[in-house]
C-alpha positions in Angstrom: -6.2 -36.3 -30.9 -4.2 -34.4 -28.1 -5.1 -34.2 -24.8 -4.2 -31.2 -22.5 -3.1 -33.3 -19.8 -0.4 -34.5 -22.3 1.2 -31.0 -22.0 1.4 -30.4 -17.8 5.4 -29.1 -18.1 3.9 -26.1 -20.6 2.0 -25.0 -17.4 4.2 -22.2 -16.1 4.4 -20.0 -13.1 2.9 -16.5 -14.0 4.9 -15.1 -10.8 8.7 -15.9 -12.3 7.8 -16.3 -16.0 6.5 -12.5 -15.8 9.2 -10.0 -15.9 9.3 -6.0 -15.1 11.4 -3.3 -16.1 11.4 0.1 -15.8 13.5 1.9 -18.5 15.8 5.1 -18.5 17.7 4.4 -21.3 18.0 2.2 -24.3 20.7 0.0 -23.1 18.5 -1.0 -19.9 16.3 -2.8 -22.3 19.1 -5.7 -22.3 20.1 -5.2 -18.6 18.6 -7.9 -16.5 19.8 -6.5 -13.3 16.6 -4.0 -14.1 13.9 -7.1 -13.8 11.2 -7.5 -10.7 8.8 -9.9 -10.8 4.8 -9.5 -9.7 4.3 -9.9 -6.1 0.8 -11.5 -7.3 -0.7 -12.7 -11.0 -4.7 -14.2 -10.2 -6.6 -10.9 -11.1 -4.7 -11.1 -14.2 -3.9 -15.1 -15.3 -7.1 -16.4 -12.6 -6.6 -17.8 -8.9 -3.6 -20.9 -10.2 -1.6 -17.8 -11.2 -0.2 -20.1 -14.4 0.4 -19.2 -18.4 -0.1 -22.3 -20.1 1.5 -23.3 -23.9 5.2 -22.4 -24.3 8.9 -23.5 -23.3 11.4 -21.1 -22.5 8.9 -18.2 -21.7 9.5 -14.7 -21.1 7.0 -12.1 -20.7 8.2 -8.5 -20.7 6.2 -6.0 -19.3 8.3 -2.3 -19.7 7.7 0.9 -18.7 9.2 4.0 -19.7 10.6 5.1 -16.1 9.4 8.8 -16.3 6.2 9.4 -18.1 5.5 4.9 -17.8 4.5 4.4 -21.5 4.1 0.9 -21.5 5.6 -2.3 -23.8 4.1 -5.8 -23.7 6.1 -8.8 -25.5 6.8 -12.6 -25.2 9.7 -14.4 -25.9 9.8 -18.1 -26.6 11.4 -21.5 -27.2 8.5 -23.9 -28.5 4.7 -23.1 -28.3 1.9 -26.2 -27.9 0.8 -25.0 -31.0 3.3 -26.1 -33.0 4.2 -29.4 -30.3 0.1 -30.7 -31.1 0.5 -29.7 -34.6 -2.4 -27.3 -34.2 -4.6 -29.1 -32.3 -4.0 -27.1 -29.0 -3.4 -23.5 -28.4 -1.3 -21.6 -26.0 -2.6 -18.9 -23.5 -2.6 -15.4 -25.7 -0.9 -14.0 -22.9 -0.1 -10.2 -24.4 -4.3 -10.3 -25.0 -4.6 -10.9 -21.4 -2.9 -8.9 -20.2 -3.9 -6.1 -22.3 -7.7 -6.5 -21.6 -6.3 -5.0 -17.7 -4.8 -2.1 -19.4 -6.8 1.1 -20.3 -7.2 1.6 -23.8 -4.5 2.3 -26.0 -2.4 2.6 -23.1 0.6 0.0 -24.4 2.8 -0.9 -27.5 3.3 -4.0 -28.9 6.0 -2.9 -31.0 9.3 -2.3 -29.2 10.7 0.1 -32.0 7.5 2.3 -31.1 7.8 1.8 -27.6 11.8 2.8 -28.0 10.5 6.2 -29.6 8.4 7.1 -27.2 11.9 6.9 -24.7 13.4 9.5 -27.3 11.2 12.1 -25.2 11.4 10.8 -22.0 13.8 13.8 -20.9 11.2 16.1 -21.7 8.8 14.7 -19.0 8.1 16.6 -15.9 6.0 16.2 -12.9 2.5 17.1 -12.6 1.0 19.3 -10.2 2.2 21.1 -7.4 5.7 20.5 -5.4 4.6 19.8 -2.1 7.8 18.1 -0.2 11.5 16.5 -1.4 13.5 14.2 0.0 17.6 13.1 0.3 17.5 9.2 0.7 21.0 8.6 1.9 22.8 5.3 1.6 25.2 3.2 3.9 27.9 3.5 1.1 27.5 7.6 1.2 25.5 8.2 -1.7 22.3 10.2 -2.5 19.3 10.4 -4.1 16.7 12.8 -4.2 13.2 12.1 -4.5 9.7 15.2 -4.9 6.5 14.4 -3.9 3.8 16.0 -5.7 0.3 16.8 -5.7 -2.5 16.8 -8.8 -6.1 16.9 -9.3 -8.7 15.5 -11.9 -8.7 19.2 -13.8 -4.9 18.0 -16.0 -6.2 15.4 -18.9 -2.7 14.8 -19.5 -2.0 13.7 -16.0 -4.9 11.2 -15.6 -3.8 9.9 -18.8 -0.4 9.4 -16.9 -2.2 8.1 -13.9 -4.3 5.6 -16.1 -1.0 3.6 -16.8 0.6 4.2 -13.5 -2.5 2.4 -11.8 -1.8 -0.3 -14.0 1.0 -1.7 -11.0 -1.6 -2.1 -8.2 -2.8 -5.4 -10.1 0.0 -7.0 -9.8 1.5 -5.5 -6.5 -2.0 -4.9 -4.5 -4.4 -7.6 -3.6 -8.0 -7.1 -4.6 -7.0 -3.9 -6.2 -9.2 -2.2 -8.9 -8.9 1.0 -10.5 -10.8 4.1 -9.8 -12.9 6.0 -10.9 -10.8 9.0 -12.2 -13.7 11.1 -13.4 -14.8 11.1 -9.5 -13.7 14.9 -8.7 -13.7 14.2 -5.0 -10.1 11.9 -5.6 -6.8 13.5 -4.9 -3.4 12.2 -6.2 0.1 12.6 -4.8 3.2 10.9 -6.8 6.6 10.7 -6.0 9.1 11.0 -8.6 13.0 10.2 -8.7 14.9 13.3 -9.5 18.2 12.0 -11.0 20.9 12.9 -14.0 21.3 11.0 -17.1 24.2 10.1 -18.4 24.5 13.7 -20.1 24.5 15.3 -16.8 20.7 16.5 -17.2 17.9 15.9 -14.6 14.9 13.9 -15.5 12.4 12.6 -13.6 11.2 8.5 -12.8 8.2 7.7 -11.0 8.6 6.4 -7.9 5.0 5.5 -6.3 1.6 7.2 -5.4 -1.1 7.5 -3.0 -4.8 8.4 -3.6 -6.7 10.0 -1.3 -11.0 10.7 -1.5 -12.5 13.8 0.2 -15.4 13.2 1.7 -17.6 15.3 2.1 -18.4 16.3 6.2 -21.5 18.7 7.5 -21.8 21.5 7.4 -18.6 22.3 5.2 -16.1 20.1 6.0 -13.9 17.0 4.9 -12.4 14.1 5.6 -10.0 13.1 3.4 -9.3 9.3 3.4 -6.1 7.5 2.1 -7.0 4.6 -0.6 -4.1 2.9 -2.4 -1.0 3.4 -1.9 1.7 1.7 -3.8 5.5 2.4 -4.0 7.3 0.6 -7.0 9.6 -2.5 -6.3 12.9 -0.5 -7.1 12.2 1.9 -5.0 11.0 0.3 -2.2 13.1 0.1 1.5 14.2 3.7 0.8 11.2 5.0 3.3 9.2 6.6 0.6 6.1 5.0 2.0 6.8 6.8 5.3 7.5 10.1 3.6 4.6 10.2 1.1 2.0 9.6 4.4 4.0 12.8 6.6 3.6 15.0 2.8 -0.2 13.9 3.2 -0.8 14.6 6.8 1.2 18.0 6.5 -1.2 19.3 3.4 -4.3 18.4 5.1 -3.6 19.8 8.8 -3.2 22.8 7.2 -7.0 23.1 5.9 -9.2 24.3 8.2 -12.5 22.4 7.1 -10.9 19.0 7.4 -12.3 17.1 10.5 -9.4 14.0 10.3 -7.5 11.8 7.7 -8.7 8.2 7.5 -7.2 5.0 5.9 -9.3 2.7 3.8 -9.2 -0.7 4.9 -5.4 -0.4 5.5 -3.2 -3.8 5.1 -0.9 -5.0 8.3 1.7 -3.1 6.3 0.4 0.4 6.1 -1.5 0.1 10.0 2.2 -0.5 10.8 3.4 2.2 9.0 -0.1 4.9 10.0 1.2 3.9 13.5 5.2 4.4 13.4 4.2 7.6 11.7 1.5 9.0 13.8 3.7 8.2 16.9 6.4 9.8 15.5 4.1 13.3 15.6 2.2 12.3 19.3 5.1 11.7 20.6 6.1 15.8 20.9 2.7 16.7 21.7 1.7 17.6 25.4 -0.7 15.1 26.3 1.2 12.2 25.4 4.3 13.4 27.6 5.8 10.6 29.9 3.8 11.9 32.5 0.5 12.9 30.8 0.7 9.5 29.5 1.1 7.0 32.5 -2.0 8.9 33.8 -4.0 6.4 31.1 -5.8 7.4 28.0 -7.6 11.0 28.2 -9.9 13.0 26.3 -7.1 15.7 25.9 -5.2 12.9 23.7 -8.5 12.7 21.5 -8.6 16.7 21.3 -4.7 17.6 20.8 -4.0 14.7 18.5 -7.7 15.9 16.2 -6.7 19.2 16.4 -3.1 19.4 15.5 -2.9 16.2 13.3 -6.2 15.7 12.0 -6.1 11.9 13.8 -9.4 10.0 14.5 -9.8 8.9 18.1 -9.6 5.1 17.0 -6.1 6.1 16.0 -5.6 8.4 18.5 -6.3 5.3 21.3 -3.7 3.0 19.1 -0.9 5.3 19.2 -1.4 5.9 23.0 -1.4 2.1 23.4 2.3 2.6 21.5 3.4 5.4 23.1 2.4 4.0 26.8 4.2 0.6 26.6 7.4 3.7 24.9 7.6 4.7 28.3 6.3 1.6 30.3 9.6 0.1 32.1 9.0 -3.4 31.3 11.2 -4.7 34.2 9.3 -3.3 36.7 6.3 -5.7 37.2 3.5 -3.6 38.6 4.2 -1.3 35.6 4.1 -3.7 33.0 1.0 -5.6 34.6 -0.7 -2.2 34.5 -0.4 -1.6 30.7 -1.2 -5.0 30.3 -4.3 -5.1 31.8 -5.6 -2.0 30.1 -4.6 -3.0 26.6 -6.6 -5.9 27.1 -9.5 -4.4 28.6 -9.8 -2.3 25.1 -9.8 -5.7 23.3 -12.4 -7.2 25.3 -14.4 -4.9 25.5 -16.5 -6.2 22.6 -16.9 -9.4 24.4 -17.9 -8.3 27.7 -20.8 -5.8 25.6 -21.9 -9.2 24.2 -22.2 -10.9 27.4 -24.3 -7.9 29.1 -26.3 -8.0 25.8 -27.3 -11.9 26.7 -27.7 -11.1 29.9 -29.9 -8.3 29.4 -32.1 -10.2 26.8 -32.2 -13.5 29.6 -34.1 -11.0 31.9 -36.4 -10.6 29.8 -36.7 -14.2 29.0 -35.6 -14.2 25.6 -33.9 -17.0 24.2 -30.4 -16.9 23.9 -29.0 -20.4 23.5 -28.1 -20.1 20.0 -26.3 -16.7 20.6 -24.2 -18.2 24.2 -23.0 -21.0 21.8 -21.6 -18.8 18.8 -19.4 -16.8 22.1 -16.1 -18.7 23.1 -16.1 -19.4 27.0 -14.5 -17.5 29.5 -11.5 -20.3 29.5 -11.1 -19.7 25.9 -12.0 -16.5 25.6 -8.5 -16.0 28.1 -6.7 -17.5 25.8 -8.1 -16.0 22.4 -7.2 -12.6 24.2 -3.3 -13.3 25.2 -2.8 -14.3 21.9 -4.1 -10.9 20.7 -2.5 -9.5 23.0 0.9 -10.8 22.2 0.4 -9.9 18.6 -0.3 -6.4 19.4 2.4 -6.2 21.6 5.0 -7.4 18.7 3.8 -4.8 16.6 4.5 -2.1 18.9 7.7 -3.1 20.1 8.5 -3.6 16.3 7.7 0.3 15.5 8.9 1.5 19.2 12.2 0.1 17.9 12.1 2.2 14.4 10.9 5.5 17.0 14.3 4.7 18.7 16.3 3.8 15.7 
């Protein structure tokens, strides 16, 4: 009888054997320039990330580019099956991948798939035009991208939305889907205005944000940004950037909401909330050159809530940014100065947990257990520079896109 182990050079890489296209026309079926590959595969193929069972694999995964109906096919040289004469089975890798789709969502039938591109240049945005956007390249050339916005009340468009939140499984790390019936979600998508080849605009979607309202007293919100996910061919173009300014400008317009949030953002997007929240400080009064070197203020907190709908945590970080925008590094007492305070904010936990054990000693509590869980002041020094430094990068990375 055949053993599995017999067959280790059928296990393949999900991450190259898994292909991506998004199709405009019937001719890109065959172009390979069009492929991207997932950026991740273990919520779909488990943590080792591996299809097991074939030679000369291919797994196509297409999607119409406006209206993303979706196609799911293998291609392959020799399958165990056949190899163990039955006695082994290959990964049903279309099954798996399907049980992550909604239902009836996908074709496996690329002549019905191809049908459903006959109407592609009949598809058209949902919801309301809120901004648009000329993405201009170093060669001269243009493209134009709309941002739009929808609710839950368009069946059609959550039907749309079902297989667009399809990507975030393979692009976004501990990703699941929401709840669409949820009326408190919003959705804004960014779509690819471009001709075809008969001269006609159509649309291709680009990426999406979600954002959930939550409810504040007495009648208020707070909206808070969820996923966010721009699509690989369209990424580097500063969509990202230009989805979160379409975001902040619809909500600073509403009077009942208190301020925009991020949920649980990535090092990505807290780089990106910064560089764009600066961006917007930066023309406000209170963080002026010489408002600013005064240290952080109350007024920030007010102006920056008020006009941008920022939380004061955010507020704080984009002072932090803005401070070391105007700090002359060269000069020592001026760069010791915004030193010191950016790493009095990130002690400040520490030193709270210190007064807390010292607090509890006077009353003769034991603490001994709770002293030995703290670093010590010696490595609590060095714990802090290296946060410090880190921080520091980050800023000087988006002071040097504020500058750009």
């Amino acid at each position: 009888m055949a053993q599995i182990q017999e067959y280790q050079d059928l296990v393949l890489d999900a991450l190259e054997t898994v292909q991506f296209k998004l199709i405009r026309d019937k001719a890109d079926i065959n172009n390979d320039a069009l492929i991207f590959h997932p950026a991740m595969a273990h919520q779909i193929f488990g943590e080792s990330e591996t299809i097991f069972g074939y030679q000369g694999l291919q797994v196509r995964v297409l999607y119409t580019a406006g209206p993303l109906h979706i196609y799911l096919g293998i291609e392959y040289e020799k399958r165990v099956n056949e190899i163990s004469a039955g006695e082994i089975k290959a990964d049903d890798v279309v099954a798996t991948i399907a049980q992550s789709l909604p239902d009836g969502c996908y074709f496996i039938n690329l002549d019905e798939f191809l049908k459903t591109l006959d109407k592609a240049d009949k598809f058209q945005p949902f919801g309301e035009k809120l901004s648009e956007y000329t993405q201009r390249g170093d060669d001269g050339s243009e493209r134009q991208f709309e941002i739009y916005q929808c609710d839950y009340k368009m069946s059609s468009f959550l039907k749309f939305f079902a297989r667009l939140q399809t990507f975030i499984l393979w692009f976004v790390d501990a990703a699941s889907y929401i709840d669409t019936d949820d009326a408190q979600w919003c959705y804004f998508i960014c779509y690819e205005k471009y001709k075809n080849k008969d001269g006609e605009y159509q649309y291709a979607t680009a990426g999406y944000t979600t954002v959930y309202e939550y409810y504040a007293y007495p009648q208020n919100k707070r909206p808070r940004i969820s996923q966010m996910l721009i699509l690989p061919p369209f990424q580097k173009l500063g969509l990202a950037t230009q989805l979160v300014e379409t975001i902040y400008k619809f909500y600073q317009s509403q009077k009942n909401v208190v301020d925009i949030t991020v949920e649980d953002p990535s090092e990505d997007f807290q780089r990106l909330r910064n560089f764009v929240d600066a961006k917007l400080c930066i023309d406000l009064k209170s963080f002026e050159r010489n408002e600013i070197v005064k240290g952080f203020s109350k007024e920030m907190v007010r102006e920056a809530r008020e006009s941008l709908k920022l939380n004061p945590r955010q507020v704080r970080k984009v002072y932090e940014l803005l401070r070391l925008y105007y700090t002359n590094v060269n000069d020592e007492k001026e760069y010791r100065a915004y030193r010191l305070e950016v790493k009095r904010r990130l002690n400040a936990v520490y030193y709270k947990q210190l007064k807390d054990l010292q607090k509890m000693e006077r009353f003769k509590m034991d603490t001994e257990m709770l002293r030995a869980r703290l670093p010590s002041m010696k490595q609590r020094i060095e714990q802090l520079q290296e946060e410090y430094v880190l921080i520091e990068q980050d800023y000087k990375n988006t002071i040097d896109k504020l500058r750009a």
